[in-house]
N, C-alpha and C positions, 0 to 999 in steps of 0.2 A: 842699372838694368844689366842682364845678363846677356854676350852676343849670343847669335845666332849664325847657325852655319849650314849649310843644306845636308838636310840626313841622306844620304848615298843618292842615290836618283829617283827619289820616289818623287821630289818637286818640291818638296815640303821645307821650308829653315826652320829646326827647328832650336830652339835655347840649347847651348853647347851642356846645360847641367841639366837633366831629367827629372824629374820628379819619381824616384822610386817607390811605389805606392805600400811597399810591402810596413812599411811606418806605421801604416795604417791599420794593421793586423789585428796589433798588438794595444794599440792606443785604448783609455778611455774615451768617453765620449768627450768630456770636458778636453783632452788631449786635442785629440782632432777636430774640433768645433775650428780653431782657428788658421788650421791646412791653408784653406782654399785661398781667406784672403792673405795671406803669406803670399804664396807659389803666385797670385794675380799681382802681387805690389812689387815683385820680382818679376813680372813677365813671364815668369813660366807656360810654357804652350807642349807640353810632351808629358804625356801619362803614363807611367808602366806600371801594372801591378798585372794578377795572378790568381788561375779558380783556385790557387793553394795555398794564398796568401789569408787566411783568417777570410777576416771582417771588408777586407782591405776592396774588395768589387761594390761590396752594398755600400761601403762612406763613397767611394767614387761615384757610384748612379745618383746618391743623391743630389752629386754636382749636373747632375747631365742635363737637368731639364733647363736651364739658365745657361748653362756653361758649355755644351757638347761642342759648340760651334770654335769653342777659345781655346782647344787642346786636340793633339794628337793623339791618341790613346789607343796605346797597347795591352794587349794581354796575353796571357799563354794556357798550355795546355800540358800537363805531365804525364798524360795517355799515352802509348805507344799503338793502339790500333783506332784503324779508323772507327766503328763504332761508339766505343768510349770516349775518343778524343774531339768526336762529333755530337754524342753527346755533355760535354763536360763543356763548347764551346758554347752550346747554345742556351746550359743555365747559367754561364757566364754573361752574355747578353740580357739574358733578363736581370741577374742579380744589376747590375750596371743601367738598367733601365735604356739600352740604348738599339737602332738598329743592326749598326755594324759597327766593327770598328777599323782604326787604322790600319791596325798590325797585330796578325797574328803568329806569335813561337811557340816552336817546338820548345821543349823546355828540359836543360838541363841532359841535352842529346849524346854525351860525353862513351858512355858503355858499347863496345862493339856489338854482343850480342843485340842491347834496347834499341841501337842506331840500325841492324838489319831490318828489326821489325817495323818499325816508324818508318823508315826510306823504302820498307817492301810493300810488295801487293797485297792490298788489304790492312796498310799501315797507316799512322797516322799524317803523315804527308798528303794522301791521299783526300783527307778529312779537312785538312788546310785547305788545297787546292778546288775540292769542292765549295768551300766555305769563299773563295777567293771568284770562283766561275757565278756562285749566284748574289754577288755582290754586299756577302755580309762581312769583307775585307778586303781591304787594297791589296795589301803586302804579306809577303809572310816572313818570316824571322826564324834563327833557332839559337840557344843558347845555352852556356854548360860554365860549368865551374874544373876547379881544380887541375894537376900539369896537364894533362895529354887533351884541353880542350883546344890551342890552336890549331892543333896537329889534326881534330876531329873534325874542323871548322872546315881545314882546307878539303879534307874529305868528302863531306857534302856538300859545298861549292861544286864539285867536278861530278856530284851527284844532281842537285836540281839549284838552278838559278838563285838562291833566294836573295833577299831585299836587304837584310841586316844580320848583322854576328853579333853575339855579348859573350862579355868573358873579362875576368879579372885581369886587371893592371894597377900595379901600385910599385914603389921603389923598391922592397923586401924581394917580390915576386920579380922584378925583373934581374936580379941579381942570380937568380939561375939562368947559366948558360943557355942551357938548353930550351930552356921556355921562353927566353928574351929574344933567341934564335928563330924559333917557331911563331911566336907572335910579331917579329917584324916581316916574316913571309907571310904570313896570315894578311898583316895590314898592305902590305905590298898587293897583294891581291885583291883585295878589297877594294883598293885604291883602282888599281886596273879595271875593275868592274862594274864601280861606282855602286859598292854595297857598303851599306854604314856600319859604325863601328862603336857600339855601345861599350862602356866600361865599369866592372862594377870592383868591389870592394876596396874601392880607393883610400878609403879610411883605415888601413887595418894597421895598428902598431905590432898584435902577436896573437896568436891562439890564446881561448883561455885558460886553457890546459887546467890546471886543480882553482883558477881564482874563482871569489864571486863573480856573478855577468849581472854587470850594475846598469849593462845596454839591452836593447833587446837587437844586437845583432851577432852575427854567426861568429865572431874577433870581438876581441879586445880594440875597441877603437880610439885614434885620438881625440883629445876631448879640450885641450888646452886651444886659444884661439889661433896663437902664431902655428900651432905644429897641424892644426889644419888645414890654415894658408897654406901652407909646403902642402903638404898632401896634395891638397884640392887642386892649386900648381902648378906641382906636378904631372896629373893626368892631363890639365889643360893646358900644358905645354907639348903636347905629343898633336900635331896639326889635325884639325879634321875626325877626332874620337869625342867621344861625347861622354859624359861623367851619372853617372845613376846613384842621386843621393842615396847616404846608408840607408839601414831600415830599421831607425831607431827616431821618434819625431824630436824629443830634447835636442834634437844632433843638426837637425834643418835648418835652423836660424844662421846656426852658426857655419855650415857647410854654404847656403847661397850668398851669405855675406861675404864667406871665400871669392867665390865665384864672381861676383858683381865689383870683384875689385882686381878681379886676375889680370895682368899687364903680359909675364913673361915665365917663364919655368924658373924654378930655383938655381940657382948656380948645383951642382953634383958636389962640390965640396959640401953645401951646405946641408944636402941630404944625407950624407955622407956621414956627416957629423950629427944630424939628427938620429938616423940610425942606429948608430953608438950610442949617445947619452941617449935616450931612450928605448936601449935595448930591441929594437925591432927585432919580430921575426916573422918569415912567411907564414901564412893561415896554411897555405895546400906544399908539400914535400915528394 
């Protein structure tokens, strides 16, 4: 089984690995017929997926009539005004079959200009916290990719409260200065505030730059079992961050068997040395 660790102060422990629903996009049906009882034979209790995620809300609602009770489930919103991002939550709830749910993000909040209008009046923050006032959500989250997302994080922290961050960590990515810099203030903060700390593209070995994408995820991921171990690991040697399987389902067996066997982080030599022989490189520059 995989531990559990309290996701920031919402109350909740949840499995220190996520279930990233975005798997689920892309999958056949024969693909994802077997999700659910994986992620159950795992203990899995955290759901993330997305109204922009494919298919990925309607496979999760069909868990929900049996299972709503066994998972925490998140989803987001890539609106930037409230309107849209008010509507776009609540066919989200229906595709999902569900009342409310746990957690809802801002999604991919990264853009100064998109981050005025979503944290302004008449923005989509505003759509969260309604959604949060009439109890169709606990918590609210926001989330972004690419360098200047720690930087954006600590920015809307000091703008509104919220419950959770996500944001890439893996070895390649923290080998930028400046982004290893910003994301340990990030988590120092976080820490201080007891807001959790989601992590995503923990699997990434390089861009695909000209190759085939023989995954369906946004990198070139590892695929070998030992260099997942390290990966996997790795994020789950960083205390208290929580790991958000790729979004690729062939990849899930083998990322929660990571997980359900993680002891300690890798020694740095031996990432070190992974990096090398298999040419790693950052996804975001």
């Amino acid at each position: 089984m995989i531990a559990r660790s309290q996701f920031g102060r919402t109350g909740h422990e949840s499995t220190r690995t996520i279930f990233g629903a975005a798997a689920l996009g892309r999958a056949t049906d024969d693909e994802a017929a077997p999700v659910l009882e994986l992620l159950l034979q795992h203990g899995i209790n955290h759901i993330d997926t997305a109204a922009m995620y494919g298919r990925s809300e309607r496979r999760v609602g069909t868990w929900m009539d049996g299972h709503r009770k066994d998972f925490f489930l998140a989803t987001k919103t890539n609106e930037r005004t409230y309107e849209k991002a008010r509507a776009q939550f609540h066919h989200s709830l229906e595709r999902m079959r569900v009342d409310s749910v746990d957690l809802l993000q801002l999604h991919n909040l990264v853009e100064p200009d998109e981050w005025e209008v979503a944290m302004g009046p008449g923005g989509a923050l505003e759509a969260a916290v309604e959604a949060r006032d009439q109890g169709l959500t606990r918590f609210i989250g926001v989330t972004g990719h690419g360098v200047t997302v720690a930087h954006m994080h600590q920015r809307s922290l000091e703008r509104f409260p919220f419950d959770s961050v996500l944001l890439p960590y893996n070895f390649s990515m923290m080998q930028n200065q400046r982004y290893a810099s910003e994301f340990s203030e990030l988590a120092a903060l976080c820490r201080e505030r007891g807001v959790a700390i989601q992590t995503i593209k923990g699997l990434t070995l390089a861009p695909w730059n000209d190759k085939e994408h023989t995954h369906s995820t946004w990198y070139e991921p590892f695929t070998d079992q030992a260099d997942i171990d390290r990966a996997v690991h790795y994020v789950l040697g960083l205390p208290g961050v929580f790991l958000n399987t790729a979004g690729d389902i062939e990849l899930l067996p083998r990322i929660l068997d990571a997980a359900s066997r993680f002891q300690r982080a890798p020694a740095e030599e031996d990432m070190r040395g992974m990096a090398a022989s298999r040419a790693m490189a950052p996804l975001f520059t």
